[in-house]
N, C-alpha and C positions, 0 to 999 in steps of 0.2 A: 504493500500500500504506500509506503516512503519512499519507493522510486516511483509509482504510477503518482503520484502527488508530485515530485521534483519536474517528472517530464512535461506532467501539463501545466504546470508553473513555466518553462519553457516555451513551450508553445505558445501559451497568452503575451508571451514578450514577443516574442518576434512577428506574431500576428496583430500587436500593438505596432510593433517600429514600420512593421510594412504599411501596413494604413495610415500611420504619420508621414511617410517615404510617398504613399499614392496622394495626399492630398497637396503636400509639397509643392510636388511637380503639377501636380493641375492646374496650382497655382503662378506659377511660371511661367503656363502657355497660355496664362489667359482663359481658363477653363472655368469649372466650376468656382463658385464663391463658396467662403467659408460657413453659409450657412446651407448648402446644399450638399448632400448627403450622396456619391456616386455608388452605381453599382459595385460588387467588389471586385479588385481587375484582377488579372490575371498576374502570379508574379513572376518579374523580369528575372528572375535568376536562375529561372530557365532557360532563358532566350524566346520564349513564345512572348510575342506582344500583347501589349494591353488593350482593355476594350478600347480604350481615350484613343492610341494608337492607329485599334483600324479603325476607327468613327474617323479622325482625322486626316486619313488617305481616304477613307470614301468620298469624305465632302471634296477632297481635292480632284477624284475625278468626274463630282458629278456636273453634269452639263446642265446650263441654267435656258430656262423659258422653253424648257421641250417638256410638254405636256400630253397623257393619253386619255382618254375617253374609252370608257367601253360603253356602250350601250343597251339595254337590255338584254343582258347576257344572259342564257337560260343556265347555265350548268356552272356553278360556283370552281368545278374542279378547273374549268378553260378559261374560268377568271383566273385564277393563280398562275394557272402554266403563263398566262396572259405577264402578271404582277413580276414574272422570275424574266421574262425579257424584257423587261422594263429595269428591273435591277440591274441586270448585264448591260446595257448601254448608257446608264446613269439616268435614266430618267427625271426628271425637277418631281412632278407629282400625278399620282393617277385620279382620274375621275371616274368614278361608278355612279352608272343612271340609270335608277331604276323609275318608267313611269307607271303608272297604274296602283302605285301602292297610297296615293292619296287622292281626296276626289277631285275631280276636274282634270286629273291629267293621263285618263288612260287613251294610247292612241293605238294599242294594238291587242286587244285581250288578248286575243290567243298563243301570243307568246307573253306574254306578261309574268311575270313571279309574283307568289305569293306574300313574301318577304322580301329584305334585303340582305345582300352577303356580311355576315359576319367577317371581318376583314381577320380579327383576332383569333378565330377558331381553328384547332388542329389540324382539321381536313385541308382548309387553308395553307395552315403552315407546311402540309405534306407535300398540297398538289404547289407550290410556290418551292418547294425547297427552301423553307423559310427566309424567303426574300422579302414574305411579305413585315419581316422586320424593321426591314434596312430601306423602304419607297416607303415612303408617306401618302396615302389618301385621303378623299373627299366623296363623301355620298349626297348626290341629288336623288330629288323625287319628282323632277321633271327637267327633257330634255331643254328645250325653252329656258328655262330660269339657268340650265348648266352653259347654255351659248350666249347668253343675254350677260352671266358673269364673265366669260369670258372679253366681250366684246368692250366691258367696261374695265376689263383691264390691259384691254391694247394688245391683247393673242389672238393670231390667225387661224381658223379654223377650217382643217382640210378634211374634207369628209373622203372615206378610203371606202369607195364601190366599186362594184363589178361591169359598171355600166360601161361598153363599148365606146361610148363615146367619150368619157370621158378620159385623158391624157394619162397614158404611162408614167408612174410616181420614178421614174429614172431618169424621164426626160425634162422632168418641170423643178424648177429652182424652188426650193424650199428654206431659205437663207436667212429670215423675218428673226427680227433678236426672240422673238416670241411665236412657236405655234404650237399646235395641238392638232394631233390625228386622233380622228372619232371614227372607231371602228364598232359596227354593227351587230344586233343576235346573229347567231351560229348558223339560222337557216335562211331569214328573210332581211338582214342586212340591216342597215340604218334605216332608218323612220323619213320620211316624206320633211320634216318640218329641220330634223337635221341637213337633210341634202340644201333644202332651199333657204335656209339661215348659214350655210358654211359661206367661207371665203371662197372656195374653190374644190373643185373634187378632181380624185386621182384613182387610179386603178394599179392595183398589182399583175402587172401580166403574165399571163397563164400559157402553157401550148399542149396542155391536155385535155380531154373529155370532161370531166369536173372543173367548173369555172372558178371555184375560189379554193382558198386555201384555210387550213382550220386558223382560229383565230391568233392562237397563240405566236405560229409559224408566220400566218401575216402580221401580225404585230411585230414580228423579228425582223422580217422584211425590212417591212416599212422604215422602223428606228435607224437598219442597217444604212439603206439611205440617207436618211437625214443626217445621220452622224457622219457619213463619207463626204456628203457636201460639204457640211461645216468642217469637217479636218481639212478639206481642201481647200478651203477661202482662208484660215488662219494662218498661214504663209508665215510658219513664224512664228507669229501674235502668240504667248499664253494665255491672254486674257481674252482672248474671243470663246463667246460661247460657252465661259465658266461662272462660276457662284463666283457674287462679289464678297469680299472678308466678310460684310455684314451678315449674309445669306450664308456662308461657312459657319461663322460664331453660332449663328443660331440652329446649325440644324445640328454643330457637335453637342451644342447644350442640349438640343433637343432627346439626341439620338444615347447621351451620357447621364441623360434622368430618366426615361422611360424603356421597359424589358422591348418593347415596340415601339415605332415610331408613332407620336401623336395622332389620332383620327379627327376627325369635322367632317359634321354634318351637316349640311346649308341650311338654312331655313329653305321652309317653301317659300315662292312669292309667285304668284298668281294674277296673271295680266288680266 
């Protein structure tokens, strides 16, 4: 019993000094304030980094004013595979819209949902490969109100159809310090009122018998692009097309206080 007493008398010390050692350094980079409490990191004396660590190379890759929409997505599991390529290209933040879940804004029952995705639930974190950590979302309860926000914060809205006519997303300039692809349900695509409130519509080109691709996969698509345009205009530049320190500070604080990244949910508002 007088050595199992000595050892955990030990341990309580150096799991004191290390949490002295982690708030430190937080301190130092500008990180947490002394009254805020972080998760507990990982220790460096191993050489495995700290959470503060990857939080801080994540914001350093993520790419600012590139925005996704899904749209009345039937199958939560094609939301997440959705949510994990949006993590891989650095995404700013996703939008989930769900309409029909409040009155006045059903425009399509028959695919409609019952509910909305729990963004925080396991099935989530399984089919996301828990990405859905590390992206930040927003839930609407109408298309409408999700483009009308956007519109008032100066993001371009490119709605991603299958429509022939409209222009190959490889051929058309996507460059806007701010846009956002709105991709569609799994069967019948964007809604009538997104097509005709976007800025502009684009198509993933196909040369197979099935016209479109599952969503997750066009979602990769799509990013893949946009990300290739903007690496090729930045000629150089580091700061094209990244978080400004401000929008850094804030999402290490974000991402260094909460097991998941913050959720919001809009209010409705109803034209």
């Amino acid at each position: 019993p007088a050595v199992m007493e000595k050892k955990a008398r030990s341990c309580r010390g150096l799991y004191a000094s290390a949490e002295v050692e982690a708030k430190a350094t937080l301190g130092q980079k500008g990180g947490l304030s002394n009254t805020e409490e972080p998760q507990a990191l990982v220790s460096d004396r191993s050489g495995i980094p700290t959470k503060i660590a990857k939080v801080e190379a994540l914001a350093a890759r993520r790419q600012s004013g590139l925005f996704v929409v899904l749209e009345d997505t039937s199958l939560q599991y094609n939301a997440g595979a959705a949510i994990r390529s949006c993590d891989a290209f650095g995404v700013t933040e996703v939008w989930l819209v769900h309409n029909g879940l409040r009155k006045g804004t059903s425009l399509r029952p028959e695919i409609e949902r019952q509910h909305a995705f729990n963004v925080d639930s396991k099935s989530m974190s399984i089919s996301s490969a828990s990405a859905n950590r590390w992206v930040s979302t927003r839930t609407f309860f109408s298309s409408q109100h999700a483009m009308q926000t956007l519109q008032r914060e100066g993001v371009v809205s490119v709605a991603v159809t299958s429509d022939d006519v409209a222009p190959d997303i490889s051929s058309t300039p996507l460059l806007q310090p701010k846009v956002a692809l709105w991709l569609g349900n799994e069967d019948v695509g964007l809604s009538e009122i997104a097509k005709d409130m976007s800025d502009m519509q684009v198509r993933v080109g196909t040369k197979g018998v099935v016209g479109r691709l599952n969503l997750s996969v066009e979602t990769a698509v799509c990013l893949a692009e946009v990300s290739r345009q903007r690496e090729a205009a930045r000629q150089g530049t580091d700061h094209a097309y990244t978080l400004s320190t401000r929008e850094k500070e804030e999402l290490i604080r974000q991402l260094s206080l909460y097991k998941r990244s913050p959720r919001k949910v809009a209010p409705l508002e109803i034209e």
